[in-house]
Kinemage of the C-alpha trace (Angstrom):
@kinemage 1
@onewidth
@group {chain A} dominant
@subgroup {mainchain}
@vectorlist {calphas} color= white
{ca unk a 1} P 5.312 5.031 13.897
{ca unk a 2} L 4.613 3.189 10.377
{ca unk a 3} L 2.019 0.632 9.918
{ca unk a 4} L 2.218 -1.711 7.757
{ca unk a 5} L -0.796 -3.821 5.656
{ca unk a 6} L -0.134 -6.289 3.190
{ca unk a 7} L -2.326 -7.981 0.565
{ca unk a 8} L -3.105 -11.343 1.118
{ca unk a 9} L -1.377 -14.183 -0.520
{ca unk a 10} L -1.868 -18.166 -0.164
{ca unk a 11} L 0.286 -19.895 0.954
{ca unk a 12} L 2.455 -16.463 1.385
{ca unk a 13} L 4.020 -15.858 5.141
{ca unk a 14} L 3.065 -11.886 6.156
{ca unk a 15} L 6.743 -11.092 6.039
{ca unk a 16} L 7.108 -12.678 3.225
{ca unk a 17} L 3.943 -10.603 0.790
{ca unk a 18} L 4.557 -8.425 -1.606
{ca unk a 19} L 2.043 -5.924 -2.443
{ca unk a 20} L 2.099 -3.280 0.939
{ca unk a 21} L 0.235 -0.310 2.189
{ca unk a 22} L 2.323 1.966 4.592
{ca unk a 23} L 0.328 4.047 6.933
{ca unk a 24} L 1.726 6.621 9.000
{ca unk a 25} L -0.585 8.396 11.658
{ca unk a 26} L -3.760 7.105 10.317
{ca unk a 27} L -2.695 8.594 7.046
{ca unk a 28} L -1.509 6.044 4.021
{ca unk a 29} L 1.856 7.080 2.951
{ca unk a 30} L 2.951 4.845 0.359
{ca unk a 31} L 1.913 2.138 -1.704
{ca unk a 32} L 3.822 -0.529 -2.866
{ca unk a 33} L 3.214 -3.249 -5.388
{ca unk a 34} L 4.986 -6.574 -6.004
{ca unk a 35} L 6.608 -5.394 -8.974
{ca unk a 36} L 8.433 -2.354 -7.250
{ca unk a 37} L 5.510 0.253 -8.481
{ca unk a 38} L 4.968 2.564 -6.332
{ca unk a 39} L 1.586 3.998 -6.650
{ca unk a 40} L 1.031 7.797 -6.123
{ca unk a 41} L -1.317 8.448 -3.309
{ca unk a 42} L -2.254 11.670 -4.677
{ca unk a 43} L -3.854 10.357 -7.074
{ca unk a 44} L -6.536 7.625 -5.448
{ca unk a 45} L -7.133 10.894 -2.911
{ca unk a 46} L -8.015 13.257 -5.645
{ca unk a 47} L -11.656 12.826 -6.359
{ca unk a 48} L -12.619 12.301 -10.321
{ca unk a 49} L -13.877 15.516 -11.835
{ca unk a 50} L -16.554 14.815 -14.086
């Protein structure tokens, strides 16, 4: 079962926002931005060497 979190717009119905999160068991699967980008996950889990 997907989940489903979208960034808040004014004046913008839920259905109807652009920029989404899907999660999928507790787990984010897929980012999604207005534009069509989609953002790869791998990369906001991997943690910055320094």
């Amino acid at each position: 079962m997907y989940k489903y979190i979208a960034i808040k717009e004014n004046g913008v119905a839920f259905g109807d926002l652009s920029d989404k999160i899907t999660i999928k068991n507790s787990a984010v699967e897929n980012v999604q931005l207005s534009d069509g980008t989609n953002i790869d996950i791998t990369l906001l889990q991997t943690p910055n060497p320094k």
